[in-house]
C-alpha positions as CSV (number, residue, x, y, z in Angstrom):
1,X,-4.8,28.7,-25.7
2,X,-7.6,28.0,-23.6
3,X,-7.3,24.9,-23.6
4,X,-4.0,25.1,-22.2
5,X,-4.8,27.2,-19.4
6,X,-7.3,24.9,-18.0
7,X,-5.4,22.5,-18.4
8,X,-2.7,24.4,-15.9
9,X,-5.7,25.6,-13.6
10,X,-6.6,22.0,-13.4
11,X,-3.2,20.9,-12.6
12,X,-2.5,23.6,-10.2
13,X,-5.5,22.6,-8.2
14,X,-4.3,18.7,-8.4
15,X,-1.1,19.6,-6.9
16,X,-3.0,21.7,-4.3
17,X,-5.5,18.1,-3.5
18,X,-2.1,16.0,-3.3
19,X,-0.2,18.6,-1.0
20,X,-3.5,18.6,1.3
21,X,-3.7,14.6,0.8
22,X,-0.1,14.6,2.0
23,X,-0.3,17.1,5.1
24,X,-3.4,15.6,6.7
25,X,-2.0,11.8,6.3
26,X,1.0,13.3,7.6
27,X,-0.8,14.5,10.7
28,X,-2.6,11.5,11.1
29,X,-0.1,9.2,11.3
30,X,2.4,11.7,13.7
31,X,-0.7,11.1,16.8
32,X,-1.2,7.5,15.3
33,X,2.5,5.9,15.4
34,X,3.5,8.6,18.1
35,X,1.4,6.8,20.6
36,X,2.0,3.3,19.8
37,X,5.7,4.3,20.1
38,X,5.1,6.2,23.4
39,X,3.2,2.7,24.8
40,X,5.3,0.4,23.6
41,X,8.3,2.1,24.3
42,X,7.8,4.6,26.6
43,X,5.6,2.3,28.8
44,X,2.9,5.3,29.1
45,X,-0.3,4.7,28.5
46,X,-2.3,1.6,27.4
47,X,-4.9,0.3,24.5
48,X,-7.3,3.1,25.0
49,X,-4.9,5.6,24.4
50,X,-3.9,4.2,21.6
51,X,-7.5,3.6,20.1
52,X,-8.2,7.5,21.2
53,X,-4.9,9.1,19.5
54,X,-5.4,7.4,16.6
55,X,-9.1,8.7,16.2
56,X,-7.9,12.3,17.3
57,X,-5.2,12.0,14.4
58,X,-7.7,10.9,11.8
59,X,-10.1,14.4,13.3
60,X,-6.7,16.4,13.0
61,X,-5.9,15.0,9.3
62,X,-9.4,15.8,8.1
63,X,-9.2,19.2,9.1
64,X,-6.0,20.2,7.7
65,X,-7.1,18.2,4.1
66,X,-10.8,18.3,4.2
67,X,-11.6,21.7,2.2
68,X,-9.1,21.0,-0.2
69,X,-9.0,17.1,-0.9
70,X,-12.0,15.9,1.0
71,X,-9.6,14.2,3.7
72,X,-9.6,11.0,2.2
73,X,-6.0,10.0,3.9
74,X,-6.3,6.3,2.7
75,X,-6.1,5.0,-0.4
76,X,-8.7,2.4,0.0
77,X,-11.2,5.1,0.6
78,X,-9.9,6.7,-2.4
79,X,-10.5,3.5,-4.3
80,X,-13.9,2.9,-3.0
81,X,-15.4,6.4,-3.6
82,X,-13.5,6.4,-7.2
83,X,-16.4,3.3,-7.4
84,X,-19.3,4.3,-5.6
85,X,-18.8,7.8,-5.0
86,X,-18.1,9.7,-8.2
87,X,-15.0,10.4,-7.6
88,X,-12.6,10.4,-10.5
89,X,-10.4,7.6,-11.3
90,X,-7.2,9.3,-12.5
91,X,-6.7,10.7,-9.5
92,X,-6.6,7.5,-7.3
93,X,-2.9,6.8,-8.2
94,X,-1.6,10.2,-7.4
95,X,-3.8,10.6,-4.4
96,X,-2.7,6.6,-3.2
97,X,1.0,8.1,-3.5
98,X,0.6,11.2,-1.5
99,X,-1.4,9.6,1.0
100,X,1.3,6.8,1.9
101,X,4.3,9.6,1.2
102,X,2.7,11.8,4.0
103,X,2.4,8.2,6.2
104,X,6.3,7.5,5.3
105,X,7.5,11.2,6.2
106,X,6.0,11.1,9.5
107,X,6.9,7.2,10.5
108,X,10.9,8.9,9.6
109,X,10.4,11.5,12.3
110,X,8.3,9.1,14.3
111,X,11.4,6.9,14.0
112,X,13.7,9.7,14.6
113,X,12.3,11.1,17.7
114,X,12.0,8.2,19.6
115,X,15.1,6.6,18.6
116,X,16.7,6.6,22.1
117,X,13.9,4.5,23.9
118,X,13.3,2.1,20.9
119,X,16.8,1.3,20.7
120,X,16.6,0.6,24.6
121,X,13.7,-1.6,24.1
122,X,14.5,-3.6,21.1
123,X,18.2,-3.3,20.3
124,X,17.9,-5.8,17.5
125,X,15.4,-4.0,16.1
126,X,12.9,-7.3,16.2
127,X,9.1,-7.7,16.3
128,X,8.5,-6.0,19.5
129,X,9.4,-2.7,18.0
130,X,8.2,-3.2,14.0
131,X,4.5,-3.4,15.5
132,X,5.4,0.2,16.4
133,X,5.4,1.0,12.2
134,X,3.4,-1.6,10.8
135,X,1.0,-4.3,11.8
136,X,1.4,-8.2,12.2
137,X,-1.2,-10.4,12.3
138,X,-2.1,-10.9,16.4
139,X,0.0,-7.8,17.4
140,X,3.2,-9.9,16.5
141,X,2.2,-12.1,19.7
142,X,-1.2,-13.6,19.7
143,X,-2.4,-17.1,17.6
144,X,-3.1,-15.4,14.4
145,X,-1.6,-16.0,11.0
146,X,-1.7,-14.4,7.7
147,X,-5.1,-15.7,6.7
148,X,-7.1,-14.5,10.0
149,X,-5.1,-10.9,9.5
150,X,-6.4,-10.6,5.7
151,X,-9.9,-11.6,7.4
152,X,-9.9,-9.0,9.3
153,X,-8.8,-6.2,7.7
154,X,-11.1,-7.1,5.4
155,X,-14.3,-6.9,7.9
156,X,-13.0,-3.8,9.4
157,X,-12.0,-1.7,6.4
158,X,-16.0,-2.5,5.3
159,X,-17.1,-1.1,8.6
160,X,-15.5,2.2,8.5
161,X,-16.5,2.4,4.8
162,X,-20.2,1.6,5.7
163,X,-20.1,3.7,8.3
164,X,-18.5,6.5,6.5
165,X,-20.6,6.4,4.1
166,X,-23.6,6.7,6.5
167,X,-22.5,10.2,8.7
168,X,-21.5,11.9,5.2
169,X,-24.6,10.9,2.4
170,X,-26.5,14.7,2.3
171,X,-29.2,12.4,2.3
172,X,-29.1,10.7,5.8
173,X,-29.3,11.8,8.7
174,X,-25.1,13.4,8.5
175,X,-23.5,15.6,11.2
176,X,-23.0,19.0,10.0
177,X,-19.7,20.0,8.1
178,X,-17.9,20.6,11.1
179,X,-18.5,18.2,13.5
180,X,-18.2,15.4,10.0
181,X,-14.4,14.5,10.9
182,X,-15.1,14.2,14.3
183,X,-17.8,11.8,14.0
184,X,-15.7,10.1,11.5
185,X,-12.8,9.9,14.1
186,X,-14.7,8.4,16.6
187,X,-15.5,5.4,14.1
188,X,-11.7,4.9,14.0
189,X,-11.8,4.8,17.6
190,X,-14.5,2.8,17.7
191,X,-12.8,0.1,15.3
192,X,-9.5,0.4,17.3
193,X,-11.4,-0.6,20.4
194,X,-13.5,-3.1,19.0
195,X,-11.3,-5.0,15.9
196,X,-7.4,-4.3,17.0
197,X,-7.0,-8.0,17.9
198,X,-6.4,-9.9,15.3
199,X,-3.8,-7.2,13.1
200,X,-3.7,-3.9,14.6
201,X,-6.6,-2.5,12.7
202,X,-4.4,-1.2,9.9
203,X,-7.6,-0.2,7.6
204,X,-5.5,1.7,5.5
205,X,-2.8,1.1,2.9
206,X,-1.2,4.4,3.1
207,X,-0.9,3.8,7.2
208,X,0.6,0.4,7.3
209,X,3.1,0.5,4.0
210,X,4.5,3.8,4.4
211,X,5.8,3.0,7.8
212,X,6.6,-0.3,7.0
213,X,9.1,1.3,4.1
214,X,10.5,3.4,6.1
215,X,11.3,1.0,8.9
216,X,13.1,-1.3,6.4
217,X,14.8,1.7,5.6
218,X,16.0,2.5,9.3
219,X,17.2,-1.3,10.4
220,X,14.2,-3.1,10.5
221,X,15.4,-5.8,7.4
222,X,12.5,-8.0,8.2
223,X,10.1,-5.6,7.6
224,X,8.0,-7.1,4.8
225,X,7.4,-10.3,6.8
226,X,5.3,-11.2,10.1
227,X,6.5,-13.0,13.3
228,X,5.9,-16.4,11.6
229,X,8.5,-15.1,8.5
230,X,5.6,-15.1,5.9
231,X,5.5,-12.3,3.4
232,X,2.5,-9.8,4.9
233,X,3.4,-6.5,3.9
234,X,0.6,-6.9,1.0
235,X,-2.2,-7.5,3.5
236,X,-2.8,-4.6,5.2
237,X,-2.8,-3.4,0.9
238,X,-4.8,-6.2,-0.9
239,X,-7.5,-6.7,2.4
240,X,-8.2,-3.3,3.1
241,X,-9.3,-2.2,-0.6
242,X,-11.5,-5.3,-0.9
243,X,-13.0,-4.6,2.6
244,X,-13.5,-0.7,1.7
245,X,-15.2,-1.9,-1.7
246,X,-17.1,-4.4,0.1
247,X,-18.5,-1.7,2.5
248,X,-19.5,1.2,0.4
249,X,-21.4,-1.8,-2.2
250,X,-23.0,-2.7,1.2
251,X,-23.8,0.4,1.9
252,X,-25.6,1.6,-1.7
253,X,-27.7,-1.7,-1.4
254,X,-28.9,-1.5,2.3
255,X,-29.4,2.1,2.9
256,X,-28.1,4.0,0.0
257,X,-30.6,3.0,-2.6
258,X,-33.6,3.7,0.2
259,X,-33.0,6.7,1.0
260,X,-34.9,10.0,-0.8
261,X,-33.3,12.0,-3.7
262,X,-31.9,15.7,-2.6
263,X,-34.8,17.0,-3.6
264,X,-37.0,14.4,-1.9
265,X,-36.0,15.4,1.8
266,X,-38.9,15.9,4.1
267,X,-39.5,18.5,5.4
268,X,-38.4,19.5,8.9
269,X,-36.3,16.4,9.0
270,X,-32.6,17.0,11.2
271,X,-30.8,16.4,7.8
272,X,-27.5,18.6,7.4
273,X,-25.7,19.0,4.4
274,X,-21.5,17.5,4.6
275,X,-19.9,17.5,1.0
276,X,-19.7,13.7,0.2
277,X,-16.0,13.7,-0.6
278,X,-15.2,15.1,3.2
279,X,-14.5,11.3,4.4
280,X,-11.1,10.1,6.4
């Protein structure tokens, strides 16, 4: 009997995680795709708003998640603290799923609401308005194929990992618990500004396939490929998990392993305590 309810306490509080999981990747990606609709279609605003919306949506999205989930809001962050982080294993799949239902959900009302000025733009519902939903290797108009898009997204997913990693380790020299997600958002800002060149700085499964589904879904039939017609939908997937892998390993060897143990902190030091698993 006891058994049994722990097991439904435990489940109970999983569904709780996955809801939160949902709800802040949800937010996110309602200021992420908003903008890019609103600049590309709209014609207001340029790069930097972008780069800045996207960062606030990632501040927003920890927020509503963080004290329930830890915020994650990307699966390759879910992946990459399941292996360097302690976090537990079974729940990457479920949290993976939640994370891109939340992206998909919002891309739909994304889709929705600006339905009248995409259809204006891009009738045919062509390249110039997927880049809206999903990324293409060079922004669907610049010299870069599938190979310099995987490259990418591999270098900037371990960036944001890395640097993750750095403002939330109790041991380093981490923001205190509320001002975490900011910090965090302004890495995101940071990469936009910095790596959006060569394939839109996707840096997150959840973020580029759920709106990529749910573009196919509303007319956009060539979805899954890039401007070239090569199958990329499994880039911004494959790259970003390798690259998030690649930065928290970095991390552990070049800073990680250096730093003192909890109980090892010096005193006076500007240390702050932020729970490990609060990460975007």
């Amino acid at each position: 009997m006891a058994d049994r309810i722990a097991d439904r306490i435990r489940a109970k509080g999983l569904v709780g995680e996955l809801a939160a999981e949902f709800a802040g990747t949800f937010i996110l990606l309602l200021f992420g795709l908003g903008v890019v609709a609103q600049v590309v279609a709209g014609g207001l605003g340029n790069h930097d708003s972008i780069a800045w919306a996207w960062g606030f949506g990632v501040i927003l999205g920890v927020y509503v998640a963080g004290k329930i989930s830890g915020a994650h809001l990307n699966p390759a962050v879910t992946i990459a603290l399941a292996a360097f982080g302690g976090f537990s294993w079974r729940k990457v799949l479920p949290y993976s799923l939640a994370q891109t239902a939340g992206a998909f959900v919002a891309a739909l009302v994304v889709r929705w609401n600006y339905s009248e000025v995409l259809n204006k733009l891009d009738p045919h519902h062509g390249v110039s308005s997927q880049g809206i939903f999903s990324t293409l290797p060079g922004n669907g108009a610049l010299p870069v194929h599938m190979w310099g898009g995987f490259r990418d997204q591999v270098i900037g997913t371990a960036i944001l990992l890395f640097c993750i990693l750095a403002v939330t380790d109790l041991r380093n020299s981490a923001p205190t618990a509320n001002l975490a997600p900011v910090v965090v958002g302004f890495i995101v800002v940071a990469i936009g500004m910095a790596w959006g060149t060569d394939a839109g700085y996707a840096i997150n499964p959840a973020r580029d396939f759920g709106p990529r589904l749910a573009s196919f879904f509303t007319g956009f039939g060539h979805a899954f490929r890039d401007q070239y017609g090569d199958l990329y939908f499994w880039v911004p997937i494959v790259a970003p998990i390798i690259g998030a892998l690649l930065g928290a390993w970095l991390y552990k060897v070049l800073v990680g392993k250096f730093l003192p143990a909890d109980d090892e902190t010096p005193p006076g030091s500007l240390e702050t305590a932020v729970p490990e698993h609060q990460t975007a």
